[in-house]
MIDRENPA-293390 format. One line per 3 residues: their letters; for each residue x, y, z of C-alpha. Coordinates in Angstrom, 1 decimal, always signed. Example, Ala and Ser with C-alpha at 12.3 -4.5 7.8 and 13.67 -1.06 7.14 Angstrom:
2
as) +12.3 -4.5 +7.8 ~ +13.7 -1.1 +7.1 .
end
This chain:
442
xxx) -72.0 +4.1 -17.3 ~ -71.2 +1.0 -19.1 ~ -74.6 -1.2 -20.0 .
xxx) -74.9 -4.6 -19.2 ~ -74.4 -5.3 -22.5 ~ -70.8 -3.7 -22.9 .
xxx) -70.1 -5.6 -19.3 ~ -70.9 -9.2 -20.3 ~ -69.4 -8.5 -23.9 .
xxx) -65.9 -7.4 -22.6 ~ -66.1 -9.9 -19.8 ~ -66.6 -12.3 -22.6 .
xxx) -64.0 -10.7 -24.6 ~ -61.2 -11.1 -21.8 ~ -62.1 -14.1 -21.4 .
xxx) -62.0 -15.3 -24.9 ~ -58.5 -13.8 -25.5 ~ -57.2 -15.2 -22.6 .
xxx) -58.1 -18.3 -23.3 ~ -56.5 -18.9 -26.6 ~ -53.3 -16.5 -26.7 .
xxx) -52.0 -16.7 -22.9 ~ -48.8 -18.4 -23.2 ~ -48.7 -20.3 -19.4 .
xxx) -51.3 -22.5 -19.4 ~ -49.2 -25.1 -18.8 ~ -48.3 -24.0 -15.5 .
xxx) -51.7 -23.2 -14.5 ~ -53.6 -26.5 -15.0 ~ -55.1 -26.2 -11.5 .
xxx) -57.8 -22.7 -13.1 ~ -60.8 -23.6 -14.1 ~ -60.8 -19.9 -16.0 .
xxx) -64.4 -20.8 -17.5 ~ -65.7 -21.6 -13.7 ~ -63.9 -17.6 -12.8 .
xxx) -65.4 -16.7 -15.9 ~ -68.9 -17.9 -15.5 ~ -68.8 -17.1 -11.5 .
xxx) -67.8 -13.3 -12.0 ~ -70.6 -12.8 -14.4 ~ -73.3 -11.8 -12.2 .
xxx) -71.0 -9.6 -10.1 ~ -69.7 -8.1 -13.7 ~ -73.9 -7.0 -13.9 .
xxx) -74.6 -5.7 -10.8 ~ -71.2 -3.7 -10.3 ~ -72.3 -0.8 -8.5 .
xxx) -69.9 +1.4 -10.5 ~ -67.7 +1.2 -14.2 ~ -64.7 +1.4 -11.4 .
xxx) -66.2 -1.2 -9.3 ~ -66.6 -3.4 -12.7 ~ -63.1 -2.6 -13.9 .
xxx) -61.8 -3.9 -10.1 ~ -63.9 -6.9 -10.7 ~ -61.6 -7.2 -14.2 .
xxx) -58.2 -6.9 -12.8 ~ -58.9 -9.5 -10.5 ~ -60.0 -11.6 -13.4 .
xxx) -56.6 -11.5 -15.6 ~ -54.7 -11.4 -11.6 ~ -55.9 -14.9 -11.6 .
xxx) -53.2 -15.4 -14.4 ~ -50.2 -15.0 -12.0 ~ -48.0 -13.2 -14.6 .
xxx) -46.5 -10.0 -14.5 ~ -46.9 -9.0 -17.8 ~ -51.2 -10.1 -18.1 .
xxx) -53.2 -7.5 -16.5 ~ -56.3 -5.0 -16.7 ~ -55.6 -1.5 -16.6 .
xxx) -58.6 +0.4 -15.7 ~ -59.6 +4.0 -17.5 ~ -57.9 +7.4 -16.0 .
xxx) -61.4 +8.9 -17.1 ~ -63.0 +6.8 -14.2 ~ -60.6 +8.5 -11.5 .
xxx) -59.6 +11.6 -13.2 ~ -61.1 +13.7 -10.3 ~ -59.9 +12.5 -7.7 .
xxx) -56.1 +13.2 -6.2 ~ -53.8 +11.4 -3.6 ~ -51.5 +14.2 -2.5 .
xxx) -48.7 +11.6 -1.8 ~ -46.3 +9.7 -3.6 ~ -43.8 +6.6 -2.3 .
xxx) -40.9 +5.2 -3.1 ~ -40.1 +1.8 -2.2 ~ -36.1 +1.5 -0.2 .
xxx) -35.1 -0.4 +2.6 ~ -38.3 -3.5 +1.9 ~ -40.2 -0.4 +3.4 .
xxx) -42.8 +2.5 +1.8 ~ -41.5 +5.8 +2.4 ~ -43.1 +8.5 +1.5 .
xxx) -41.4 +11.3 -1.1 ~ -44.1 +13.4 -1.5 ~ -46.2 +15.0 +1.2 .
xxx) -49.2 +17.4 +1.6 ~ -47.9 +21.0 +2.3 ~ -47.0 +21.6 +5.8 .
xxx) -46.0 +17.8 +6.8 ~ -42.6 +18.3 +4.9 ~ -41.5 +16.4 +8.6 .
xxx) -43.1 +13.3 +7.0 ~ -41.0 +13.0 +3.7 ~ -38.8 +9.8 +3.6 .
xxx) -41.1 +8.2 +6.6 ~ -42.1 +5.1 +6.3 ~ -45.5 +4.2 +6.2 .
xxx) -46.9 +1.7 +8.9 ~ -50.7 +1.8 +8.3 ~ -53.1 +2.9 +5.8 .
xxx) -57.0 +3.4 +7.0 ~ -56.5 +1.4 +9.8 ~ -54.6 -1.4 +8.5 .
xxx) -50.8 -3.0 +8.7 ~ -48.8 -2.0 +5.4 ~ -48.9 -6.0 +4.8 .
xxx) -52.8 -6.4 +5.4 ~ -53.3 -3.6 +3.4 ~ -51.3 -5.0 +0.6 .
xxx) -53.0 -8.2 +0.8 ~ -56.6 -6.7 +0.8 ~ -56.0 -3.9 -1.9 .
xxx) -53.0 -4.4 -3.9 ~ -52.1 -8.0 -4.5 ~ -55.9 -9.5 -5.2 .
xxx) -55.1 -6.6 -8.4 ~ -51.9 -6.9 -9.5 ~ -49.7 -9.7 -9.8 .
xxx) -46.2 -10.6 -9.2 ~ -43.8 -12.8 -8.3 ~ -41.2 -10.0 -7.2 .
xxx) -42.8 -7.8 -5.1 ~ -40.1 -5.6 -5.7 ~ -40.4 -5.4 -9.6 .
xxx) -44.2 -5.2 -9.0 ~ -43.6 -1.8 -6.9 ~ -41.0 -0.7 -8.9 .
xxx) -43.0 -0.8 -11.8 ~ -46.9 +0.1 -10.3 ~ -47.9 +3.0 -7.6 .
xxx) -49.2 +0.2 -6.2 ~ -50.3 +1.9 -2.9 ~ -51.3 +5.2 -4.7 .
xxx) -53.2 +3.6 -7.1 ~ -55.1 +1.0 -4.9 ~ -56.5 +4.4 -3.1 .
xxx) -57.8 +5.7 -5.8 ~ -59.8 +2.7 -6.8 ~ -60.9 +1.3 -3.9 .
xxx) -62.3 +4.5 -1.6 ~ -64.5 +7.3 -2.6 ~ -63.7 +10.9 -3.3 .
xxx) -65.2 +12.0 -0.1 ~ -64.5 +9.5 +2.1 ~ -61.4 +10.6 +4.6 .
xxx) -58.1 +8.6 +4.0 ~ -55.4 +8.3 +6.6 ~ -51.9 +7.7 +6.9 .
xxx) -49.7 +6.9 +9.3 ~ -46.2 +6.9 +9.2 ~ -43.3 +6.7 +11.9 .
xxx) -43.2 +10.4 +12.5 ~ -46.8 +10.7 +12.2 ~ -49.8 +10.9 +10.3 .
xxx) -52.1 +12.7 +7.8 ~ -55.9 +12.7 +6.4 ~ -56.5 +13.5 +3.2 .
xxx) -60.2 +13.4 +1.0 ~ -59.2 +12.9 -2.9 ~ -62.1 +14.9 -3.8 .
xxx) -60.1 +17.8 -2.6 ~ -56.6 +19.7 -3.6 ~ -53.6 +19.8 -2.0 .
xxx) -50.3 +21.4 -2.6 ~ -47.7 +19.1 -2.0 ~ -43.7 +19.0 -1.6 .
xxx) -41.5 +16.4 -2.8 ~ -38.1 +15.3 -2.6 ~ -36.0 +15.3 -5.8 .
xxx) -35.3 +11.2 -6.8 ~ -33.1 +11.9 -9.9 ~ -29.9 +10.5 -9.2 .
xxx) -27.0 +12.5 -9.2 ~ -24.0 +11.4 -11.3 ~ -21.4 +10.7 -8.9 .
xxx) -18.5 +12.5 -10.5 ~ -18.6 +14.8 -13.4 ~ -19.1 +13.8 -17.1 .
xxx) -18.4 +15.4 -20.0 ~ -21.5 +14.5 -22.2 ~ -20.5 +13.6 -26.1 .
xxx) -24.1 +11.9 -27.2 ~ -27.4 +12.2 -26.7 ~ -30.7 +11.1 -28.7 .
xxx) -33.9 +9.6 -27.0 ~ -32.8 +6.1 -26.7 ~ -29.4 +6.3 -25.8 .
xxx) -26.3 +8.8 -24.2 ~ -22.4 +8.7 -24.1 ~ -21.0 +10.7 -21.6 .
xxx) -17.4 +10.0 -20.1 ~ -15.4 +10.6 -17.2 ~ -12.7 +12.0 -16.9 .
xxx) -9.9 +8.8 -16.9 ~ -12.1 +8.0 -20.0 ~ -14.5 +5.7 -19.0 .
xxx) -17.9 +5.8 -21.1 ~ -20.9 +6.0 -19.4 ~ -23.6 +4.3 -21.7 .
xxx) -27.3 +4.8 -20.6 ~ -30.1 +2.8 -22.8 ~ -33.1 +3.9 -21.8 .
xxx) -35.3 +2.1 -24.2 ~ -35.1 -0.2 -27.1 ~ -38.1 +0.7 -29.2 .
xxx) -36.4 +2.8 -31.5 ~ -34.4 +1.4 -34.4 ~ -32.4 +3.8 -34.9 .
xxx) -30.5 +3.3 -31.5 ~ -28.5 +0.3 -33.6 ~ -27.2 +3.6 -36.1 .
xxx) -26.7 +5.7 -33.2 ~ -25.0 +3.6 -31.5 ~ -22.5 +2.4 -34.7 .
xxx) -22.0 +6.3 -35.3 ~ -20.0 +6.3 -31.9 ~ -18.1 +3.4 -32.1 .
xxx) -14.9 +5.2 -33.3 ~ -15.0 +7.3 -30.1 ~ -16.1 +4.3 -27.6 .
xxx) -13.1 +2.7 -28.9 ~ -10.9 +4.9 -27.1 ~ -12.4 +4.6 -23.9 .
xxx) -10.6 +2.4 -21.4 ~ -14.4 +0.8 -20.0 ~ -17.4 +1.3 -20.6 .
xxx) -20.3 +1.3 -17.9 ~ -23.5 +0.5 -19.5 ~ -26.8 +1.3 -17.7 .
xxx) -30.1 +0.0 -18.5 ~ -32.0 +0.6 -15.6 ~ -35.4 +1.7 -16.4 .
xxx) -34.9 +0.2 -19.6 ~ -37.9 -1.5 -20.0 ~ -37.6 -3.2 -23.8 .
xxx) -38.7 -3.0 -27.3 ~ -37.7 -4.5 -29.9 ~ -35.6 -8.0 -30.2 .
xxx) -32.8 -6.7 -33.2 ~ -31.4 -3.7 -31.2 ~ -30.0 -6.1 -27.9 .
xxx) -28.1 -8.8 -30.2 ~ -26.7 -6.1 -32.7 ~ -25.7 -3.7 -29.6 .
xxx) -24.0 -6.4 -27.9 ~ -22.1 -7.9 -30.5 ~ -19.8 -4.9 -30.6 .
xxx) -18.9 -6.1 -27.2 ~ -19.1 -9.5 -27.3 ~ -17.1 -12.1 -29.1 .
xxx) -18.1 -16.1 -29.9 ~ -20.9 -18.1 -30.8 ~ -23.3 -19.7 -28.2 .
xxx) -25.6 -22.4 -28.8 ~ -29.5 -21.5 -28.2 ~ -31.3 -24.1 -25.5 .
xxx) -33.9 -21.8 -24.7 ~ -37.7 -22.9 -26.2 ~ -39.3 -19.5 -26.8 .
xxx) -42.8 -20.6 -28.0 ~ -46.6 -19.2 -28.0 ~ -49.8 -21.1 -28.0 .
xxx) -51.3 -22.7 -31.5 ~ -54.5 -23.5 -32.2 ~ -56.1 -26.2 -34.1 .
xxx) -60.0 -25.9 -34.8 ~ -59.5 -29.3 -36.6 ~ -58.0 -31.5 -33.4 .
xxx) -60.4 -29.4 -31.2 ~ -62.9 -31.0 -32.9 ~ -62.0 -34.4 -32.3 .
xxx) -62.3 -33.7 -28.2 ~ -65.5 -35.9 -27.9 ~ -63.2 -39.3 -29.3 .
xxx) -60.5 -39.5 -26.4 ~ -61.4 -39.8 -22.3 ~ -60.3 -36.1 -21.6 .
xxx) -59.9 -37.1 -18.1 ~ -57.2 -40.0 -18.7 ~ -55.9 -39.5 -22.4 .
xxx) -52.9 -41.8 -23.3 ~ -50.5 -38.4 -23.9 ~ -48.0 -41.4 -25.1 .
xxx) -49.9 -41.6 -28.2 ~ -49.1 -38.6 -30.4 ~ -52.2 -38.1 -31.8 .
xxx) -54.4 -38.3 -28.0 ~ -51.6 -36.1 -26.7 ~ -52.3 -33.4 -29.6 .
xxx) -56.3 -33.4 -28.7 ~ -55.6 -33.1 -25.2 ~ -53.4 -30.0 -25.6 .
xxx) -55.4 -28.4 -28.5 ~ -58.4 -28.6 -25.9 ~ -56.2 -27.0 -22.5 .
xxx) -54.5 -24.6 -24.6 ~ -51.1 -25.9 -24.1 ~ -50.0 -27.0 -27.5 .
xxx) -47.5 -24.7 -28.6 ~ -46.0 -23.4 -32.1 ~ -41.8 -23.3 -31.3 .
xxx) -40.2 -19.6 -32.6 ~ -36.8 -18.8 -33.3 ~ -34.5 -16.7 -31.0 .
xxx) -33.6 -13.3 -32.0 ~ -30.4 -14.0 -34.4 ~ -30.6 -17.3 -34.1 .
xxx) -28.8 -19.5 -36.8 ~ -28.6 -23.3 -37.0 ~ -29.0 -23.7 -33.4 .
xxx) -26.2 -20.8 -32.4 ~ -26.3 -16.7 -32.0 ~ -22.8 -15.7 -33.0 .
xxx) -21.7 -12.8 -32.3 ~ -19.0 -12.7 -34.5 ~ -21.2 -12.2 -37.6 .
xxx) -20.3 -8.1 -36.8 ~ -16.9 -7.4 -35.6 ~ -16.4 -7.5 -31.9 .
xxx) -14.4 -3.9 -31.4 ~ -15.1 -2.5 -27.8 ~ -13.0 -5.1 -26.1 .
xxx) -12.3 -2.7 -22.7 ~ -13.6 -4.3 -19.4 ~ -17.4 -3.8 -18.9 .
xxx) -20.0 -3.5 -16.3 ~ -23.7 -3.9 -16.9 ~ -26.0 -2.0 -14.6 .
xxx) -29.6 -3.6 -14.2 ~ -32.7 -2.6 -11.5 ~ -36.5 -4.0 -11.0 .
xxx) -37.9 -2.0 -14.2 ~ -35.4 -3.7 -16.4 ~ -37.2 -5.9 -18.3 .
xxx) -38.1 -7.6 -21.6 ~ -36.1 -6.8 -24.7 ~ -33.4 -5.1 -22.2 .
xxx) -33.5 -8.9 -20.1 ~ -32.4 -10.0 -23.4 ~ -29.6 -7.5 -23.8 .
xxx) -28.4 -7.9 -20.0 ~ -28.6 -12.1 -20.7 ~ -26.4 -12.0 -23.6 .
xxx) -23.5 -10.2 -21.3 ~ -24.0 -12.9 -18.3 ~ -23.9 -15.6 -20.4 .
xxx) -20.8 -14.9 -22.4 ~ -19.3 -13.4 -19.0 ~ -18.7 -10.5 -20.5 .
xxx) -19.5 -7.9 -17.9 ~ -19.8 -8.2 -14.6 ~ -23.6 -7.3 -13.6 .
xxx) -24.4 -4.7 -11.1 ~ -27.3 -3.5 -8.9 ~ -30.9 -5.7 -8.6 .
xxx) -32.6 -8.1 -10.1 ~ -34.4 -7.2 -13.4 ~ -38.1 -7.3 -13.6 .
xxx) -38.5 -10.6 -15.4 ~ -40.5 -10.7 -18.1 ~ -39.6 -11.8 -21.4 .
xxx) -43.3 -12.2 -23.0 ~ -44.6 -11.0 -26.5 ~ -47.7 -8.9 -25.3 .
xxx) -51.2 -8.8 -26.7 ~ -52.4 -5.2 -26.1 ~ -56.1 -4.1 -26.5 .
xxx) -58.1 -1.4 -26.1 ~ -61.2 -1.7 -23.3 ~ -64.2 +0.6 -23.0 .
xxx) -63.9 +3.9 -21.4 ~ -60.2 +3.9 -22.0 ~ -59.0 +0.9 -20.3 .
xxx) -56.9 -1.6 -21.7 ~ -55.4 -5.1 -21.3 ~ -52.5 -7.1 -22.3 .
xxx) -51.8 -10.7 -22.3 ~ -48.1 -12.4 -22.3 ~ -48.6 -14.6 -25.7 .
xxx) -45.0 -16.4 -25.9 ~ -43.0 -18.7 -23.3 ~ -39.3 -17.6 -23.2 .
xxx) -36.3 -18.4 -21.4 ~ -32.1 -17.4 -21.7 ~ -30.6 -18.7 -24.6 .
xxx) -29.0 -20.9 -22.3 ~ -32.3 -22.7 -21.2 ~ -32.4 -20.9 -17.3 .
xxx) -36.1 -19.5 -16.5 ~ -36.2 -15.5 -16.0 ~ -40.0 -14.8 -16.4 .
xxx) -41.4 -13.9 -13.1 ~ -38.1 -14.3 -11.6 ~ -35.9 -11.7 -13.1 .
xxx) -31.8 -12.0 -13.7 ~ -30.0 -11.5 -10.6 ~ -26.8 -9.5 -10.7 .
xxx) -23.3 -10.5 -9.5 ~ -23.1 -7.9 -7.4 ~ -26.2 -6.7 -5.9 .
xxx) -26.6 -3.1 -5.0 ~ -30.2 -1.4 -2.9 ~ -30.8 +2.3 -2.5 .
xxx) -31.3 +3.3 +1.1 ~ -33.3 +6.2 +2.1 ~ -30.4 +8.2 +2.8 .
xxx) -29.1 +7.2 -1.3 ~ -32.6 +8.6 -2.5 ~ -32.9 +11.0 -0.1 .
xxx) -29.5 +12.1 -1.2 ~ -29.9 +11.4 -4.8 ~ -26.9 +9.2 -4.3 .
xxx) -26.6 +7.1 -7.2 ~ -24.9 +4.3 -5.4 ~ -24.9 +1.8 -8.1 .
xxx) -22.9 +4.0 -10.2 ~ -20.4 +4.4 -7.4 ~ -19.7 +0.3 -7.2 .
xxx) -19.6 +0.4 -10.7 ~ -17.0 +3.0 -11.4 ~ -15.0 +1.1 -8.0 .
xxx) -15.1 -1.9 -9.8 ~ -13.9 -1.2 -13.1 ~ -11.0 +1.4 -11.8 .
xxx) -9.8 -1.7 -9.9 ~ -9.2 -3.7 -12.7 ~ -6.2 -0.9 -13.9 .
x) -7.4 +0.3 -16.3 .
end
């Protein structure tokens, strides 16, 4: 167990980080985070528990409202115990795609309570005061929210129930259970003939010749080669279908070079991406303005003021950025065949990026659900036990100046999953997609 040393000092630490790299304290003027701070102290002591102490932390950096700043607590501190269910999230509704042996009647029900309480009271007493975000679908998409919030807030022993709309189960996590779960790969919809595949990116195509690009990440710079090496046979397609669901970023080179073989012209940059700066020197000078009325007209007041809230900020180029402009047509524009985009809740960052670039220049039309939203540079640590914690450190928006963080890009055509799709493993995304293009005779 963690001493109370190790507690206040990693208390302190979150704190102290948080306070000087969080990028949004400028829309949060109304927390007093050293009142949290110095309130949860005491509680931080006497936790009962490390877990109980690492719930205590989460709640702390939940405070933030930010979908990219959070605790994550230690898998050591629950690594015995087992929830023999997992859901998927269809329909605004849990269902469940996994189930104990024996209750195979309950996969793909939808959960209606969970020890006693309403999905919705449950959320609001276990999941949200935890995690944080302004799409509750990107937050489940992205979390096992309800899984999770089990295993952290009941014991081992204690007896868990569900119910569902064709019944219910009990469960202790201290105990093993074999379970049986439905297969949620998505099927392709028609067959491809595959002609790339590395572990950032694959070209398959169907057979009228439309490429099927999947992106599923963009940490690797080597995708930018990969990609370039198939250029000669993308050319030949008659559309491309370019999928980046799950795609949850990387790195900010890979989108603009990527999409510059599709996109032609040169857009001017209104966005602001910016991350806090910090002047010991200005701090200093607090105690000579009133901090509770400063004349922010006068430049030097103003740059006291937000020295001392943390809301000064150092301004940061955009990815390929240029005298005010991204042009794309620094590399040769040569895939020119019409284009769809496909997006869901887990596409985020660096992949936000990638999809903006396409809306913007209306190059592709955009198809299935709004992306996660969140754009942020974060600040990753290492907590004791094995936790960790990450702060969003930079303010960003669309090089056009539109806000996405916490709100996500929306598609132009918007495509769910239903039960049945996932049940199914009906990729119906896909399907629009490849209805779409084929109508624009090809």
């Amino acid at each position: 167990m963690l001493t109370t040393e190790e507690r206040i000092y990693t208390l302190s630490y979150l704190w102290k980080e948080a306070e000087y790299n969080y990028a949004f304290w400028s829309m949060h003027p109304e927390i007093d985070w050293d009142m949290e701070y110095r309130r949860l102290i005491p509680f931080a002591i006497n936790a009962k528990s490390d877990l109980e102490y690492y719930l205590l932390l989460m709640k702390f950096y939940a405070l933030l409202c930010d979908g990219h700043t959070s605790v994550m607590p230690p898998y050591e501190l629950v690594k015995n115990r087992s929830v023999p269910f997992r859901t998927v999230r269809a329909e605004g509704k849990f269902l469940l795609s996994e189930v104990i042996k024996g209750k195979e009647e309950l996969l793909m029900s939808e959960i209606t309570q969970i020890q006693g309480l309403s999905v919705n009271d449950y959320l609001d007493k276990y999941v949200y005061p935890f995690y944080w975000h302004r799409l509750p679908e990107s937050l489940f998409a992205a979390n096992d929210c309800i899984e999770s919030s089990i295993m952290f807030n009941f014991k081992a022993d204690e007896s868990v129930n569900i119910i569902t709309n064709k019944g219910d189960f009990s469960f202790k996590m201290s105990e093993k259970h074999d379970t049986v779960f439905i297969d949620e790969r998505v099927k392709p919809p028609e067959a491809l003939e595959e002609h790339f595949k590395s572990e950032s990116l694959a070209i398959s195509v169907t057979e009228d010749h439309i490429a099927f690009i999947e992106i599923f990440d963009l940490y690797h710079s080597e995708i930018t080669s990969e990609f370039k090496e198939n250029l000669d046979f993308l050319k030949g397609c008659k559309g491309y279908i370019i999928d980046v669901r799950g795609n949850t970023g990387g790195m900010g080179d890979p989108p603009i070079e990527i999409a510059g073989y599709f996109i032609s012209g040169k857009y001017p940059v209104k966005s602001e991406a910016k991350t806090p700066s910090h002047s010991a020197k200005y701090h200093a000078l607090e105690p000579y303005i009133d901090m509770n009325s400063p004349d922010l007209s006068d430049p030097w007041q103003r740059k006291i003021y937000q020295i001392a809230t943390h809301t000064y900020y150092e301004l940061l180029p955009e990815n390929g950025e240029a005298d005010g402009y991204i042009d794309f047509d620094i590399r040769k524009t040569v895939l020119t065949s019409p284009a769809i985009l496909l997006t869901n809740h887990t596409t985020a960052c660096a992949a936000e990026s990638f999809v903006s670039y396409f809306k913007i220049s209306g190059r592709a039309e955009i198809v299935g659900t709004t992306t996660f939203g969140s754009g942020s540079e974060a600040m990753i640590r290492d907590l004791p036990l094995g936790g960790q914690m990450r702060i969003a450190t930079t303010q960003s928006k669309l090089i056009d100046g539109s806000e996405f963080v916490n709100k996500g890009i929306e598609p132009h055509v918007t495509v769910e999953k239903s039960a049945d799709d996932i049940a199914k493993g009906r990729d119906k995304v896909m399907i629009t997609a490849l209805k779409l293009l084929r109508s624009k005779n090809l």
